[in-house]
C-alpha positions in Angstrom: 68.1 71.7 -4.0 64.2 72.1 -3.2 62.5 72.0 -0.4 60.3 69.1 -1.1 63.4 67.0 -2.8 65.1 67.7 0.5 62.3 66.3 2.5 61.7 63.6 0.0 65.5 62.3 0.7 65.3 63.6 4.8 62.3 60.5 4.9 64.3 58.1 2.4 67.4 58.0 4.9 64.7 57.8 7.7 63.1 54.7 6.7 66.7 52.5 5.4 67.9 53.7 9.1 65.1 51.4 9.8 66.4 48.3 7.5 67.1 45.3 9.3 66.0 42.6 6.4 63.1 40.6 6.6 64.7 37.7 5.9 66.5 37.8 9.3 63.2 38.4 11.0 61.4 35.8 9.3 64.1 33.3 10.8 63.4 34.6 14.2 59.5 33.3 13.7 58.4 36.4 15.5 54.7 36.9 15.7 53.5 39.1 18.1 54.5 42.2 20.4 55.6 40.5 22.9 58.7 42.3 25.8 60.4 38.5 25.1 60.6 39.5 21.0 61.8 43.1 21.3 64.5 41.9 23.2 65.5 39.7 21.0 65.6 42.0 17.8 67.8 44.5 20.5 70.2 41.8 21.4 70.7 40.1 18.2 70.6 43.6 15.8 72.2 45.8 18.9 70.0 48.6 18.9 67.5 50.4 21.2 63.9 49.5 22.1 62.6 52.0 20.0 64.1 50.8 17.1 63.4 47.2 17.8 59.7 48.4 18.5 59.4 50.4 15.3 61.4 47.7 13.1 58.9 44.8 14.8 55.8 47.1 13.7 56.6 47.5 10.1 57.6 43.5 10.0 54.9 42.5 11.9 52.4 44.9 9.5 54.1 43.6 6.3 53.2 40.4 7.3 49.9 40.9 8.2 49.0 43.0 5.1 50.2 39.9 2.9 48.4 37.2 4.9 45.4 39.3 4.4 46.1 40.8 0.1 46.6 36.9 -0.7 42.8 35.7 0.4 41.3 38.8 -1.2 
């Protein structure tokens, strides 16, 4: 196996390690950074704040990149 396929499947496991679906979130109706929702995504996915951070920053980015692609 290569280096670079290596790598290539190293950052593939390291972004689904990240996959809690957006379907779930958008139920939640989370909109912001707030302490209140990163407990929320700890408590209902039981995981750490970092996760819930990093998992509320690519959500939270998704949906700002589609609010904003769609009036372009």
């Amino acid at each position: 196996m290569t280096k670079s396929f290596r790598e290539y499947q190293e950052a593939k496991a390291n972004n689904f390690m990240y996959h809690v679906p957006t379907f779930m979130l958008e139920q939640l109706e989370i909109t912001d950074y707030t302490n209140e929702s990163i407990k929320l995504i700890q408590s209902l996915f039981n995981v750490e704040k970092a996760f819930a951070l990093h998992r509320l920053t690519q959500y939270l980015n998704k949906k700002f990149f589609m609010l904003n692609s769609h009036g372009a």
